[in-house]
PLY file of the C-alpha trace (Angstrom):
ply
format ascii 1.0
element vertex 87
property float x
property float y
property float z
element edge 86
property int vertex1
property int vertex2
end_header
0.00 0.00 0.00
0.69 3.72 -0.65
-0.19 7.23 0.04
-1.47 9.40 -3.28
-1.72 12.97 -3.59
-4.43 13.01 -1.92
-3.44 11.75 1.47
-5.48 8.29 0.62
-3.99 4.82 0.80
-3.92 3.27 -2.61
-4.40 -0.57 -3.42
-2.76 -2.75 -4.82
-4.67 -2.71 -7.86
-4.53 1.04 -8.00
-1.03 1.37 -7.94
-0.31 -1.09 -10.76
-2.95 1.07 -12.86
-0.55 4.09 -11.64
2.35 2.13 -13.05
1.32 0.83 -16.22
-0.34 4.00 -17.14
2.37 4.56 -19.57
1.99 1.57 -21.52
-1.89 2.48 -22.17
-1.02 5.27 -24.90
0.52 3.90 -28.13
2.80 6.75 -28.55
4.78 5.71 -25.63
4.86 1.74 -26.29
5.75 2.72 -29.93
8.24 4.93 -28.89
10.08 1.74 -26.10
10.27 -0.27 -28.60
11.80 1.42 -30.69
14.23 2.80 -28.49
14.82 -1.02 -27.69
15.20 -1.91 -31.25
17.93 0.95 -31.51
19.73 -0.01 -28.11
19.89 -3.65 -29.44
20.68 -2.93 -33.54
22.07 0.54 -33.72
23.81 0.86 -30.26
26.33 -1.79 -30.56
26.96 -1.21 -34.08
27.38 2.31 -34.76
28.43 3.48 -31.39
31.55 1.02 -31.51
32.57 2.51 -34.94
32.06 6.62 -33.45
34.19 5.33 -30.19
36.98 3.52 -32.23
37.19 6.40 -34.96
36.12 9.60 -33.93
37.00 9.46 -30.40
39.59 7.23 -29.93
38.83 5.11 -27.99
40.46 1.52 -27.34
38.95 -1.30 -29.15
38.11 -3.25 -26.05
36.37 -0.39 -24.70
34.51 0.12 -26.90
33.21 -3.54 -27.54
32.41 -3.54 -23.62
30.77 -0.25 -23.75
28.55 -1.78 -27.33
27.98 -5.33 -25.00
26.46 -3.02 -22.18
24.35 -1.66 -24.89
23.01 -4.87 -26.61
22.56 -6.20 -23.00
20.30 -2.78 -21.53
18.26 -3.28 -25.09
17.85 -6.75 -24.29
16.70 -5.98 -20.99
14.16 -3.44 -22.01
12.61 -5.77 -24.23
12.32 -8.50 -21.96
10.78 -5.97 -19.90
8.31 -5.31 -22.56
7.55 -8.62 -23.11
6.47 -9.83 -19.82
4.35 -6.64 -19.56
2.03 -7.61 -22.52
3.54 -4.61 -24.55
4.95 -6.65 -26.98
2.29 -9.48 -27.82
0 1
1 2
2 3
3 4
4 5
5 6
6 7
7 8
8 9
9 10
10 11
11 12
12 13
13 14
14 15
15 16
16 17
17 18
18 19
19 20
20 21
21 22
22 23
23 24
24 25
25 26
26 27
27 28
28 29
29 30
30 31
31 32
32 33
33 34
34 35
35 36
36 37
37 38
38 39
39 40
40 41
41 42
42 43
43 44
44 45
45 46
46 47
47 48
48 49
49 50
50 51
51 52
52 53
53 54
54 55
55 56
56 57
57 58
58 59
59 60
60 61
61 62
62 63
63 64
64 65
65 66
66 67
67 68
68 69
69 70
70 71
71 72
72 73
73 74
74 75
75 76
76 77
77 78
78 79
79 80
80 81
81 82
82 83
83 84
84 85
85 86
C-alpha cells in the first residue's frame, strides 16, 4: 500500500494502474520499442565505430561499452515482453 496525492492509501490494484499508465497510450509503447530496437541494432553497431574512430577510444572499450548496450536493449525488451507490450 501507498499514500497518493491526496493523502489516501492506494491498493494494490490502483497502484499497478498508476504504473502501467504509460503503456496504455501507443505513442509511448511505440516509442520503447523502438528505443529497444535501436539499443539492441544501432547501439552496438554504430556506437563502436564513433568510439573507435572519432574518439579514440580503445577497441576493447569500446566492444564492452557496445555489450552493455546490446545487453540494456535486451533488458528493455524482456521488460516489454512480460508486460504484454509486446504481444
Amino acid at each position: 500500500m501507498s499514500i497518493n496525492v491526496k493523502g489516501d492509501i492506494n491498493t494494490a490494484e490502483e497502484n499497478e494502474k498508476l504504473r502501467t499508465g504509460m503503456f496504455d497510450s501507443k505513442f509511448w509503447r511505440t516509442t520503447l520499442i523502438v528505443i529497444a530496437a535501436l539499443l539492441i541494432f544501432a547501439g552496438p553497431t554504430y556506437m563502436i565505430h564513433v568510439l573507435i574512430f572519432n574518439l579514440g577510444v580503445s577497441y576493447w572499450v569500446s566492444m564492452a561499452s557496445g555489450f552493455v548496450v546490446f545487453i540494456l536493449g535486451f533488458a528493455l525488451l524482456v521488460y516489454l515482453f512480460r508486460k504484454n507490450v509486446i504481444t
